[in-house]
ChimeraX commands (.cxc) that place a marker at each C-alpha (Angstrom):
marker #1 position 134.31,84.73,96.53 radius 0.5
marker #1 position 135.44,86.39,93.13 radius 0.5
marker #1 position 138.06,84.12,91.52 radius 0.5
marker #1 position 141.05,85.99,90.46 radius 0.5
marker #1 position 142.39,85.38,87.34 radius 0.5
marker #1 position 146.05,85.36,86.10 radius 0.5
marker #1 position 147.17,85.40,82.44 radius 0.5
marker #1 position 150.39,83.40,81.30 radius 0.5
marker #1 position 151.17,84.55,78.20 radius 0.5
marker #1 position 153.70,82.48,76.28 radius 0.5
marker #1 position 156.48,84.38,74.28 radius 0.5
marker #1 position 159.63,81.66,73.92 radius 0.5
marker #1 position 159.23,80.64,70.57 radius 0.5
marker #1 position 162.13,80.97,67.86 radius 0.5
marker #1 position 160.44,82.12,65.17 radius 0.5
marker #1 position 162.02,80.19,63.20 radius 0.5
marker #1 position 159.37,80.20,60.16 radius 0.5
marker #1 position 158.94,83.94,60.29 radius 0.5
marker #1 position 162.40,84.76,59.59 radius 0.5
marker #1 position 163.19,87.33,62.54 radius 0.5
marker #1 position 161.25,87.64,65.66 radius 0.5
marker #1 position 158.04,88.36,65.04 radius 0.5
marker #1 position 156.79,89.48,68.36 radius 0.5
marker #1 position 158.16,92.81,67.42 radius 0.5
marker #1 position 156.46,93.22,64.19 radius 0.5
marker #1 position 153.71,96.13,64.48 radius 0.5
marker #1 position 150.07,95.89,63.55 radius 0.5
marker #1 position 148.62,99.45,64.01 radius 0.5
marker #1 position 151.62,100.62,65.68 radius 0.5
marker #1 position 152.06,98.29,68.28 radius 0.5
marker #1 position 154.05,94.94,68.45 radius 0.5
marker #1 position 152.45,91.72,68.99 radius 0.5
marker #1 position 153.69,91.09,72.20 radius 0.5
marker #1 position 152.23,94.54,73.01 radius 0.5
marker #1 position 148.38,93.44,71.15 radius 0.5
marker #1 position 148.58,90.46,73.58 radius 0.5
marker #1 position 149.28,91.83,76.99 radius 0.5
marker #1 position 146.92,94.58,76.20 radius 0.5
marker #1 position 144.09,92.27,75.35 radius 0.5
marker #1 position 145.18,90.58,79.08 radius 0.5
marker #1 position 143.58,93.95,80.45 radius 0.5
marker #1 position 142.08,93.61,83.40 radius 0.5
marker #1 position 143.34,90.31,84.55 radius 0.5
marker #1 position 144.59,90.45,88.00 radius 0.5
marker #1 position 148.15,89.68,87.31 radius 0.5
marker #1 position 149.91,88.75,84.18 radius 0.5
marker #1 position 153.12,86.79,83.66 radius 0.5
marker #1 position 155.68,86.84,80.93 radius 0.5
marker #1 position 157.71,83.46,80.05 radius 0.5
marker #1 position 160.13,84.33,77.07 radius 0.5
marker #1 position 163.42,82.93,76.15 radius 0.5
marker #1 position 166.37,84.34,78.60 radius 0.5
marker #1 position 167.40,87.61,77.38 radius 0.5
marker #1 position 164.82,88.34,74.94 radius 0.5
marker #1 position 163.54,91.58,74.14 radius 0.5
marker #1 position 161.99,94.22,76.80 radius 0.5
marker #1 position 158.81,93.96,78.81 radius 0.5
marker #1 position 155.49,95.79,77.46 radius 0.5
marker #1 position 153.42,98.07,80.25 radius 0.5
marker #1 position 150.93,95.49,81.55 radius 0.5
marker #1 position 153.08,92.58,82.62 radius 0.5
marker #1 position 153.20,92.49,86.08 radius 0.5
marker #1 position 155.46,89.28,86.39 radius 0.5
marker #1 position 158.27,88.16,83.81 radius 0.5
marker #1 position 160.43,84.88,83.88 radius 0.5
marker #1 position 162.32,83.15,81.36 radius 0.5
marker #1 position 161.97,79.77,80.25 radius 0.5
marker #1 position 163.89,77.07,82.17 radius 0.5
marker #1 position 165.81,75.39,80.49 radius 0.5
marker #1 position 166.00,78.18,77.52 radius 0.5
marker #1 position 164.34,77.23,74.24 radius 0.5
marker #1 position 162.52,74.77,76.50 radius 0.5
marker #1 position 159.28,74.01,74.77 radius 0.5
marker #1 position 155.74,75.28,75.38 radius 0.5
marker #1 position 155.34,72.85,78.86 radius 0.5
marker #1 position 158.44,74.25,80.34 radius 0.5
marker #1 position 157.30,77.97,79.40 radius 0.5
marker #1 position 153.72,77.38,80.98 radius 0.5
marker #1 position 155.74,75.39,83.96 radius 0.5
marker #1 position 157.74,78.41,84.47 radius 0.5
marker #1 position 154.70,80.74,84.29 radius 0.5
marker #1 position 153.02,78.58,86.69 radius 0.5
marker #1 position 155.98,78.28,89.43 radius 0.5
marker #1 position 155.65,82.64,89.24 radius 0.5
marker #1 position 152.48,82.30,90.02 radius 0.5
marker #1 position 152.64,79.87,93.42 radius 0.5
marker #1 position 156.23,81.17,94.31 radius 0.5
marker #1 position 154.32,84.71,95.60 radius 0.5
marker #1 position 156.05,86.06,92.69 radius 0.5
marker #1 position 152.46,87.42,91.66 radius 0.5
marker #1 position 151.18,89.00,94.54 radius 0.5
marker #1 position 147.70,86.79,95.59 radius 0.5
marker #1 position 147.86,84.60,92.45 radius 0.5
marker #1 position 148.69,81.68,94.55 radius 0.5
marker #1 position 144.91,81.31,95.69 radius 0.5
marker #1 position 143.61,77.94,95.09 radius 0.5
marker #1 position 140.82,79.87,93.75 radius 0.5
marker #1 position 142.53,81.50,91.21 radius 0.5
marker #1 position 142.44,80.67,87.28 radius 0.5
marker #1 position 144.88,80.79,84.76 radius 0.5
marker #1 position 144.22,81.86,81.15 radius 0.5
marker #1 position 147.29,80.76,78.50 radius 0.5
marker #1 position 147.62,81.91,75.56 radius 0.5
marker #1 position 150.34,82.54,72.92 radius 0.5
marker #1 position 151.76,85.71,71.96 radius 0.5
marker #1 position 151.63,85.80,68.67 radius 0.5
marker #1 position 147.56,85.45,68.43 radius 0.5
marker #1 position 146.18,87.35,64.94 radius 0.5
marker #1 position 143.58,88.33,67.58 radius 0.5
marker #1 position 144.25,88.29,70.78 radius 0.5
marker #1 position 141.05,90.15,72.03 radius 0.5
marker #1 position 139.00,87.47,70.71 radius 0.5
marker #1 position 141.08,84.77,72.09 radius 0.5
marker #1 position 140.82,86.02,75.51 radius 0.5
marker #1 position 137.21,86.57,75.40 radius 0.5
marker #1 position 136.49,83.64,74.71 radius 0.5
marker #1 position 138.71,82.30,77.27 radius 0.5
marker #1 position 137.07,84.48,79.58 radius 0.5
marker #1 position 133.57,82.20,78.65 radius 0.5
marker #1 position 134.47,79.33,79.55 radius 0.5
marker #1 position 134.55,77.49,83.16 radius 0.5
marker #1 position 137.76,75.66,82.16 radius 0.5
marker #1 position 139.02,73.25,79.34 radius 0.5
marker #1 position 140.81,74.02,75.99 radius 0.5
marker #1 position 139.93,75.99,72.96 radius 0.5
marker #1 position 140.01,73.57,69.45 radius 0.5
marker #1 position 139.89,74.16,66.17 radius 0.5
marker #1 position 136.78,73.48,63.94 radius 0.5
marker #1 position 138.12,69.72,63.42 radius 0.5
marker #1 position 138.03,69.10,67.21 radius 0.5
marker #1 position 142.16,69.76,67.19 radius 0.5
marker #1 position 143.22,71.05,70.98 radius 0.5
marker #1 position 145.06,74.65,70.57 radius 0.5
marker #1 position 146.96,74.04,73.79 radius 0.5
marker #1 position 148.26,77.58,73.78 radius 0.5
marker #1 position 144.58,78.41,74.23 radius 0.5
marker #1 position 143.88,76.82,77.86 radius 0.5
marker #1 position 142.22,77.80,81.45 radius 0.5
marker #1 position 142.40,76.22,84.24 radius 0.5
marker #1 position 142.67,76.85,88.07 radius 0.5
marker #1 position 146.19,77.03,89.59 radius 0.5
marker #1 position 146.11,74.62,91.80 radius 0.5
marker #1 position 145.18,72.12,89.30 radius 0.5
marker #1 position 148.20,73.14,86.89 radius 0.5
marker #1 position 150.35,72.99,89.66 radius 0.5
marker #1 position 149.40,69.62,90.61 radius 0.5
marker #1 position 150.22,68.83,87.21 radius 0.5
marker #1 position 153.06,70.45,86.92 radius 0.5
marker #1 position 154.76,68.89,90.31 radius 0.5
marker #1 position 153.66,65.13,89.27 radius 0.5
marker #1 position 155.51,65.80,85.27 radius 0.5
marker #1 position 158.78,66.65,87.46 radius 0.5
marker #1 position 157.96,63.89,89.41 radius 0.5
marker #1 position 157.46,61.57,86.71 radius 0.5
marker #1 position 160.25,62.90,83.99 radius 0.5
marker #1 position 162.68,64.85,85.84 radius 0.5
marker #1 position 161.64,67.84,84.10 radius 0.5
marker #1 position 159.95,70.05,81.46 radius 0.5
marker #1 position 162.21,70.14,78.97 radius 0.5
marker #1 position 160.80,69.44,75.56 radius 0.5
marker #1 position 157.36,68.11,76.84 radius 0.5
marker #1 position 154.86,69.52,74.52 radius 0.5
marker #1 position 151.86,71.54,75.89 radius 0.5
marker #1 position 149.85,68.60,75.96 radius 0.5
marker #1 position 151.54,66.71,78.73 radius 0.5
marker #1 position 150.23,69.45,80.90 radius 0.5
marker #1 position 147.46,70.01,79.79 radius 0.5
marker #1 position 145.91,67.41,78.53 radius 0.5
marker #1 position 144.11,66.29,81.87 radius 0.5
marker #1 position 142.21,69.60,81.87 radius 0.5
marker #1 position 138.75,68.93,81.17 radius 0.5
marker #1 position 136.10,70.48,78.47 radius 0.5
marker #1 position 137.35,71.14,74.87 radius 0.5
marker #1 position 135.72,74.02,73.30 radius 0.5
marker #1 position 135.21,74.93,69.45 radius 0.5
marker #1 position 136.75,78.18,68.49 radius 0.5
marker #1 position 135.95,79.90,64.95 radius 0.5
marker #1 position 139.76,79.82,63.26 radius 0.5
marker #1 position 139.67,84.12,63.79 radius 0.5
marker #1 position 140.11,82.79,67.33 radius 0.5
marker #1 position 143.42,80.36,67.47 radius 0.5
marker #1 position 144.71,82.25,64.27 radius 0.5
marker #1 position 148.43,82.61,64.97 radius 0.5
marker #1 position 151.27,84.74,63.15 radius 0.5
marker #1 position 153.76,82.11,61.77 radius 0.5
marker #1 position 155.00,83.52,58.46 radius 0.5
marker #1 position 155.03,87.06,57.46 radius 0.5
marker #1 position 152.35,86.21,54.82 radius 0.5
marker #1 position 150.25,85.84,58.28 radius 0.5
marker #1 position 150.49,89.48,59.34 radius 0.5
marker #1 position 147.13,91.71,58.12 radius 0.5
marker #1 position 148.21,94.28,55.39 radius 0.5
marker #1 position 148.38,96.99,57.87 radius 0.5
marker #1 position 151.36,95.48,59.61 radius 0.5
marker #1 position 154.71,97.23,59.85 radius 0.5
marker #1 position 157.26,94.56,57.93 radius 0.5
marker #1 position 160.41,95.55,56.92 radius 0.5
marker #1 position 160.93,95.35,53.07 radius 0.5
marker #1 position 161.65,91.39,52.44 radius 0.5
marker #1 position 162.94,89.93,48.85 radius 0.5
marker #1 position 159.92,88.84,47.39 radius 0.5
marker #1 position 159.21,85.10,48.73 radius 0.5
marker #1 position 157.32,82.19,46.89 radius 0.5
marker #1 position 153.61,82.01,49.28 radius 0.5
marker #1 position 153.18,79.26,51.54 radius 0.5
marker #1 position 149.74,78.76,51.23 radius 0.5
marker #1 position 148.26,76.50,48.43 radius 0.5
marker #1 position 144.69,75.87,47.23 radius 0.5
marker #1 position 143.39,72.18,47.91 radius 0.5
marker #1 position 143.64,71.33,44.18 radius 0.5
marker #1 position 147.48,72.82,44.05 radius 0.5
marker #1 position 148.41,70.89,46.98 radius 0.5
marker #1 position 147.03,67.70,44.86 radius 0.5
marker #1 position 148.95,68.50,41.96 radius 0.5
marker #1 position 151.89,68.88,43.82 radius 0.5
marker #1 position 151.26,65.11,45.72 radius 0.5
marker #1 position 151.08,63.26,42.27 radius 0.5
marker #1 position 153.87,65.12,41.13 radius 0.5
marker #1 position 156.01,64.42,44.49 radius 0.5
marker #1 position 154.79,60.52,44.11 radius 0.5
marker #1 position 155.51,60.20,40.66 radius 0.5
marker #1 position 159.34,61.65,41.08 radius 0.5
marker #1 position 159.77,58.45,43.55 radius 0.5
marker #1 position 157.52,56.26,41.15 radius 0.5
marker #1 position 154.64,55.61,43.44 radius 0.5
marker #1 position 150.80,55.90,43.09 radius 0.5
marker #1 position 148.66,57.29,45.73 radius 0.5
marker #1 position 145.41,55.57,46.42 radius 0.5
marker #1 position 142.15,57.85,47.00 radius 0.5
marker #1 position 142.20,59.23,50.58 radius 0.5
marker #1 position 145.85,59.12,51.14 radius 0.5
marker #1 position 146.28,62.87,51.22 radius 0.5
marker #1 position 143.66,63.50,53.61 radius 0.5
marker #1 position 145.15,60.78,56.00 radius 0.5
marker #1 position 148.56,62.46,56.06 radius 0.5
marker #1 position 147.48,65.66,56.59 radius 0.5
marker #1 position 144.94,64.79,59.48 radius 0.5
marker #1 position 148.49,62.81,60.73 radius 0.5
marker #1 position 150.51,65.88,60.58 radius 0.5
marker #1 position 148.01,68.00,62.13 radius 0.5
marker #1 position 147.25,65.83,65.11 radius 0.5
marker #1 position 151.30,65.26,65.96 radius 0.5
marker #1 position 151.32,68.95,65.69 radius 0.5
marker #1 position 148.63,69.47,68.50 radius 0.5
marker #1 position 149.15,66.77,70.41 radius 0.5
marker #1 position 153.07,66.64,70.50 radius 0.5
marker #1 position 154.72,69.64,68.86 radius 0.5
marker #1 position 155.09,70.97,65.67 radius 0.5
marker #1 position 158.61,69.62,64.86 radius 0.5
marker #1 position 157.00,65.98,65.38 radius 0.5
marker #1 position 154.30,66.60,62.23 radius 0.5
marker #1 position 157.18,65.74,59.55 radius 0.5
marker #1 position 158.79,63.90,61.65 radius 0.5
marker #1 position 155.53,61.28,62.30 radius 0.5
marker #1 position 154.31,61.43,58.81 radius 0.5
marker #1 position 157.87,60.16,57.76 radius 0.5
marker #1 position 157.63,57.28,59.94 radius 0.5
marker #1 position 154.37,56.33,58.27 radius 0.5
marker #1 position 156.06,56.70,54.87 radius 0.5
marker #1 position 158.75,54.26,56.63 radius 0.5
marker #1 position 156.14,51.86,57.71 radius 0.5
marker #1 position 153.99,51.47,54.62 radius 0.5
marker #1 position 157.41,50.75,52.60 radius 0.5
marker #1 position 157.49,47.81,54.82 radius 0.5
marker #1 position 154.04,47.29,53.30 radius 0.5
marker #1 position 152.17,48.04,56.12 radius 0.5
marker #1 position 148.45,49.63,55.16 radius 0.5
marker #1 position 148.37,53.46,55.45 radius 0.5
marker #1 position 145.30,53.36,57.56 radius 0.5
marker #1 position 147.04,51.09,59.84 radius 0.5
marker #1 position 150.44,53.15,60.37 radius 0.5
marker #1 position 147.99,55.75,61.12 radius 0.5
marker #1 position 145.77,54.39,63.15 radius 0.5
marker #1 position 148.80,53.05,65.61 radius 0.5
marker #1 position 150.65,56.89,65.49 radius 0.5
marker #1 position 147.65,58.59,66.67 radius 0.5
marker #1 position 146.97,56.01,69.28 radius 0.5
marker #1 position 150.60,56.65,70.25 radius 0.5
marker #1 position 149.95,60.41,70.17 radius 0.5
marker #1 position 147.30,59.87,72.36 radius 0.5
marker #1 position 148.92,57.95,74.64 radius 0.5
marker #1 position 151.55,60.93,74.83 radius 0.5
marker #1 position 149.31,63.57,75.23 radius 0.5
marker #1 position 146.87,62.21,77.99 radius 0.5
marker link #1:1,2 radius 0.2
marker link #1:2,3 radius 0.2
marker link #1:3,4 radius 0.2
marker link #1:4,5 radius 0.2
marker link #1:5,6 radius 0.2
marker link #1:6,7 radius 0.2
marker link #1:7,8 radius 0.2
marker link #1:8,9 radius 0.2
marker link #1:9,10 radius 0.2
marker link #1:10,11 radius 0.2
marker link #1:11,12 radius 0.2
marker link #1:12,13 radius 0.2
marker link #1:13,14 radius 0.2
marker link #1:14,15 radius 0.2
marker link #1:15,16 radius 0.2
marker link #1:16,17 radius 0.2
marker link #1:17,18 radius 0.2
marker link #1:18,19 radius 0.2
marker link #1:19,20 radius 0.2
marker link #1:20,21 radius 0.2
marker link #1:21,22 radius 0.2
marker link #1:22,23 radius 0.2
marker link #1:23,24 radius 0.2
marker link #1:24,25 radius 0.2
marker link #1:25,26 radius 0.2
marker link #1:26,27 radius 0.2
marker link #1:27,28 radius 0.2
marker link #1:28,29 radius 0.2
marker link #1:29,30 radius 0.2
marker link #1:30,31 radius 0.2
marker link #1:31,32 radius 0.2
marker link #1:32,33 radius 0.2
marker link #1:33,34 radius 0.2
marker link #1:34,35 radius 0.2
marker link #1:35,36 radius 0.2
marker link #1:36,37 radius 0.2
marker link #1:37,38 radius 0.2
marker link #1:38,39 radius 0.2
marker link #1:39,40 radius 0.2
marker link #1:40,41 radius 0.2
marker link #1:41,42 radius 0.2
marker link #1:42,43 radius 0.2
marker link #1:43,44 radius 0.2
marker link #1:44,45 radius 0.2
marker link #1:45,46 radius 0.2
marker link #1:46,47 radius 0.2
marker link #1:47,48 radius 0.2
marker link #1:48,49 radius 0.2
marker link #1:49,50 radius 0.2
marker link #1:50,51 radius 0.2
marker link #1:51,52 radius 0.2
marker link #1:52,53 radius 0.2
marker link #1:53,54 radius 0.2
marker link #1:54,55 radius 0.2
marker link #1:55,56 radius 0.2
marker link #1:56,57 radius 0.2
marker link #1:57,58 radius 0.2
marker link #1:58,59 radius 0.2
marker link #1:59,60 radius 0.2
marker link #1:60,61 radius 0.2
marker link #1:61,62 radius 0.2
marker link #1:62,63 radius 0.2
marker link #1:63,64 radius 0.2
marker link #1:64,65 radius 0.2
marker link #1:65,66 radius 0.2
marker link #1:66,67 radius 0.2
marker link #1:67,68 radius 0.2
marker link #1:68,69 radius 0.2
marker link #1:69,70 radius 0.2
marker link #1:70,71 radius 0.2
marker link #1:71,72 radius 0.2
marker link #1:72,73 radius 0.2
marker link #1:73,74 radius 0.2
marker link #1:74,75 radius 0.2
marker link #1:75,76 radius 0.2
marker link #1:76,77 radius 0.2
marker link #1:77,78 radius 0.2
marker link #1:78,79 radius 0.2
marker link #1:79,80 radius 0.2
marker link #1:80,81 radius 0.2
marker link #1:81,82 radius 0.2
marker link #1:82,83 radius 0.2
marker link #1:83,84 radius 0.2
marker link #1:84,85 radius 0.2
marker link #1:85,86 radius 0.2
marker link #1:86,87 radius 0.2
marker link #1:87,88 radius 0.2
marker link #1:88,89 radius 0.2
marker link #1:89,90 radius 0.2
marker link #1:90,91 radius 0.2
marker link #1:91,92 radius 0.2
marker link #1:92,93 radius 0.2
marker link #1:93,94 radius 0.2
marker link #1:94,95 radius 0.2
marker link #1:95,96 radius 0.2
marker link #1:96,97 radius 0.2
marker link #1:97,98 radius 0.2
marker link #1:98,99 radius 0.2
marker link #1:99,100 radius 0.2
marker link #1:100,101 radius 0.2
marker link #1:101,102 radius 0.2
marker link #1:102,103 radius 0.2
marker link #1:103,104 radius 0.2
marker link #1:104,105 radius 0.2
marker link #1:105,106 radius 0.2
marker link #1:106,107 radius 0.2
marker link #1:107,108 radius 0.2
marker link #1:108,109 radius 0.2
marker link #1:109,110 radius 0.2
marker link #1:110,111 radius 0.2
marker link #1:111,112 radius 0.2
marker link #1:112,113 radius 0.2
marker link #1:113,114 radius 0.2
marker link #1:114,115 radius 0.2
marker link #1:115,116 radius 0.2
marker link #1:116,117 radius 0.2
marker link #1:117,118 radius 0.2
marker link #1:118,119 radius 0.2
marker link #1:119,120 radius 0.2
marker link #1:120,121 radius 0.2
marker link #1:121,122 radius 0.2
marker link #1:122,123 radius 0.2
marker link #1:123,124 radius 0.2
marker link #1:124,125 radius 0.2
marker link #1:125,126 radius 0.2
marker link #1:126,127 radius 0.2
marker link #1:127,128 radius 0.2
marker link #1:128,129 radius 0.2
marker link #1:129,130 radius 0.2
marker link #1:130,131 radius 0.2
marker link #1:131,132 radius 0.2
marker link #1:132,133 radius 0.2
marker link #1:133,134 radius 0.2
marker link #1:134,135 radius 0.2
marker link #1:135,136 radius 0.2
marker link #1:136,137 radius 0.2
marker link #1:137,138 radius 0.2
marker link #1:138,139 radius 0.2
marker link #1:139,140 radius 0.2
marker link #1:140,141 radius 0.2
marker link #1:141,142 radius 0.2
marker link #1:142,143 radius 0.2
marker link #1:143,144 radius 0.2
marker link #1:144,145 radius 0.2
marker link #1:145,146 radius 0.2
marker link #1:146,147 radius 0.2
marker link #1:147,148 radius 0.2
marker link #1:148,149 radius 0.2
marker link #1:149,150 radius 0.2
marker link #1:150,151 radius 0.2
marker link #1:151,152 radius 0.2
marker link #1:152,153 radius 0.2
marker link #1:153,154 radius 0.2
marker link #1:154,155 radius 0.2
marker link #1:155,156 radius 0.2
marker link #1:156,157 radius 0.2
marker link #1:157,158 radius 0.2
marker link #1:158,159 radius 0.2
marker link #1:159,160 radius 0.2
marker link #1:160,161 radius 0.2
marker link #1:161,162 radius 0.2
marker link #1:162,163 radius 0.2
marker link #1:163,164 radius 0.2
marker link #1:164,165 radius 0.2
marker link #1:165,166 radius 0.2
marker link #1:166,167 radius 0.2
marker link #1:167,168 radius 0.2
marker link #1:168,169 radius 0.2
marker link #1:169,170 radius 0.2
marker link #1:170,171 radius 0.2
marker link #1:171,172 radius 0.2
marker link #1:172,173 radius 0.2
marker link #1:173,174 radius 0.2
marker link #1:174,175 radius 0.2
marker link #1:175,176 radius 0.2
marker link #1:176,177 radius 0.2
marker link #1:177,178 radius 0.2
marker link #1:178,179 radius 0.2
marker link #1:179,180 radius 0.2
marker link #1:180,181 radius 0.2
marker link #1:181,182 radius 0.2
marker link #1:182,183 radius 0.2
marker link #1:183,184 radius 0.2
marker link #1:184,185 radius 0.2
marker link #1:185,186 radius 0.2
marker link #1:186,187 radius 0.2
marker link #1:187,188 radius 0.2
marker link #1:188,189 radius 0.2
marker link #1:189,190 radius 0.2
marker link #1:190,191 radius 0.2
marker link #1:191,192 radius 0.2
marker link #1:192,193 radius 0.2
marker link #1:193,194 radius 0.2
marker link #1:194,195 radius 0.2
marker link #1:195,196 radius 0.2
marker link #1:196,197 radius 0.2
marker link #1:197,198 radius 0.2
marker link #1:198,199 radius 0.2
marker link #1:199,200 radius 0.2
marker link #1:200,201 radius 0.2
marker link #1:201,202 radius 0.2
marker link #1:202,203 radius 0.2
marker link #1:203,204 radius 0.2
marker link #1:204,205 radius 0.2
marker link #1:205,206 radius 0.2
marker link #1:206,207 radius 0.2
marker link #1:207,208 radius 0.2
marker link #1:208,209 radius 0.2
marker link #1:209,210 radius 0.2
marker link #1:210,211 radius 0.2
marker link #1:211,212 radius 0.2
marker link #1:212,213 radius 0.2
marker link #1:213,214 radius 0.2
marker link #1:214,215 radius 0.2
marker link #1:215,216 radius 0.2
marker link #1:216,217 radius 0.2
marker link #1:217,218 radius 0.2
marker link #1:218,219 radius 0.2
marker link #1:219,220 radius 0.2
marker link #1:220,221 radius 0.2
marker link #1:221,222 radius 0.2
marker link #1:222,223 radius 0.2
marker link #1:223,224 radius 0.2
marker link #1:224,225 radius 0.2
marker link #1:225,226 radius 0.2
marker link #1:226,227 radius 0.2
marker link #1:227,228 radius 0.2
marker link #1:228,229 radius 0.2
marker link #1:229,230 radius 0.2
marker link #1:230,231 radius 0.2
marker link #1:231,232 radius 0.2
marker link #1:232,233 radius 0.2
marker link #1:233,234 radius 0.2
marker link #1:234,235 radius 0.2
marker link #1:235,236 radius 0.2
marker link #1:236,237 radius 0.2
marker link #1:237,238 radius 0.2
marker link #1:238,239 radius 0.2
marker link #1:239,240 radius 0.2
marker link #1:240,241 radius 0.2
marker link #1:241,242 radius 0.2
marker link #1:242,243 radius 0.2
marker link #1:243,244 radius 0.2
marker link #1:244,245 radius 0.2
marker link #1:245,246 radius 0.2
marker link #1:246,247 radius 0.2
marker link #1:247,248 radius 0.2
marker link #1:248,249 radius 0.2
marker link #1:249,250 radius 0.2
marker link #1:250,251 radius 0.2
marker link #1:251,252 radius 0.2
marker link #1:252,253 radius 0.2
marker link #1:253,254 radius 0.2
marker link #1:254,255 radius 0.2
marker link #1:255,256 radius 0.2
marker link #1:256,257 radius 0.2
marker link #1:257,258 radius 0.2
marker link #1:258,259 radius 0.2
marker link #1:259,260 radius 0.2
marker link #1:260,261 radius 0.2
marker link #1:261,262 radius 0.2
marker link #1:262,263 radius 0.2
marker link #1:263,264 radius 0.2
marker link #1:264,265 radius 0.2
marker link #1:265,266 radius 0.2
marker link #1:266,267 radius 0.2
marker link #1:267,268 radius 0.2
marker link #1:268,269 radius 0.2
marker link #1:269,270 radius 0.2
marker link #1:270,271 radius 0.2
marker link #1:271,272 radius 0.2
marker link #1:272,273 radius 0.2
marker link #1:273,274 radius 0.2
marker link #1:274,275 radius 0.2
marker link #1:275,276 radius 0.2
marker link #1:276,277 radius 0.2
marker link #1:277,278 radius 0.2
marker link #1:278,279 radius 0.2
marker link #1:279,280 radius 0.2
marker link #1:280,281 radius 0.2
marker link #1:281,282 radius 0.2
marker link #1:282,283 radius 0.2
marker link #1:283,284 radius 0.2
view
């Protein structure tokens, strides 16, 4: 038997680093919301989750729902994709034989993110490093539902779980080239064909390795500290992990509590060995 496939596509975020909502910024006339759906093409039914009220629905969705609660996080927006799906909302979907292919909606490239979804049996999509992009997932329904009834089970609800909760017991992690989990975050993200409104001219937030050094000794000098060789690399590789494997708020927030713990004069590599265990521990 063919398995169907659905497609949650994930469009609840805030944008709160872009500056305006940047799922209806244009690259080659059409939004980004519009590049993903259309890249869902030929999936057997595809589901919406945004924010309540947000924005109108591009030709191609079959199934839209908002995120419950609003602003919920990325579990609750897959959770809410997932109940469409099982609910008969989506007209077959509900077949334990079915898959589901997540992905965000604000992919650089959304065609390649989906193909390569498309080649896998099931698992995750990472980064180079080995980092999950949970946003990048496939699995079959029944399995995410599974999931999704024990987390209500366990916690009461979704609400501000990251994407790892749920799917972090999907097996197989899968090495994507960066073109592949690319995101839009900032408008310095979006390819110089895009459509942007006229902005006031904004400092970049990228930074060459050897800026981003410069900047650390001149940061730890204006609190009179010294770094010690490898620091920088260990609080980055910090940041990025409580990124993946929590959320993105909880990357300053965890590094912080390092800074807290070595001014107690614990070791660096300690404080970081026991956050990523606890990140771990979150995430699984």
């Amino acid at each position: 038997m063919t398995r169907r496939e659905a497609v949650i596509v994930v469009a609840g975020g805030r944008s709160t680093r872009f500056g305006s909502d940047k799922l209806r910024h244009r690259i080659d006339g059409r939004t980004l919301l519009e590049r993903t759906v259309a890249a869902a093409a030929g999936a057997d039914v595809v589901v919406l989750v945004s924010a309540a009220g947000a924005g109108g629905t591009p030709d191609g969705v079959h199934v839209t729902v908002s995120e419950n609660p609003r602003w919920g996080g990325p579990c609750a927006a897959i959770g809410a994709g997932v109940d469409a799906l099982v609910s008969g909302l989506a007209d077959g979907a509900d077949d334990a034989s079915a898959d589901v292919l997540i992905v965000a909606a604000d992919l650089a490239d959304p065609d390649a993110a989906l193909a390569a979804l498309r080649e896998i049996e099931a698992g995750v999509l990472t980064d180079e490093s080995g980092g999950p992009q949970w946003l990048l997932a496939r699995a079959p329904v029944a399995e995410l539902a599974r999931r999704v009834a024990e987390l209500r089970r366990e916690r009461g609800t979704l609400d501000g779980l990251p994407a790892a909760a749920l799917l972090g017991s999907i097996e197989g992690r899968h090495p994507a080239p960066a073109r592949i989990h690319a995101d839009i975050d900032t408008p310095e993200d979006l390819p110089d064909r895009a459509d942007l409104p006229e902005r006031p001219e904004q400092r970049s937030s990228r930074m060459e390795p050897s800026e981003l050094d410069d900047w650390a000794d001149e940061a730890a000098a204006a609190v009179g500290v010294q770094l010690e060789p490898g620091d920088i690399a260990a609080v980055l590789d910090l940041a990025r992990d409580a990124a993946h494997g929590i959320a993105r708020p909880a990357a300053p927030l965890t590094t912080f509590i390092a800074g807290i713990a070595v001014g107690r004069n614990q070791p660096l590599a300690e404080a970081v060995a026991a956050l990523n265990a606890a990140i771990e521990k979150r995430s699984s």
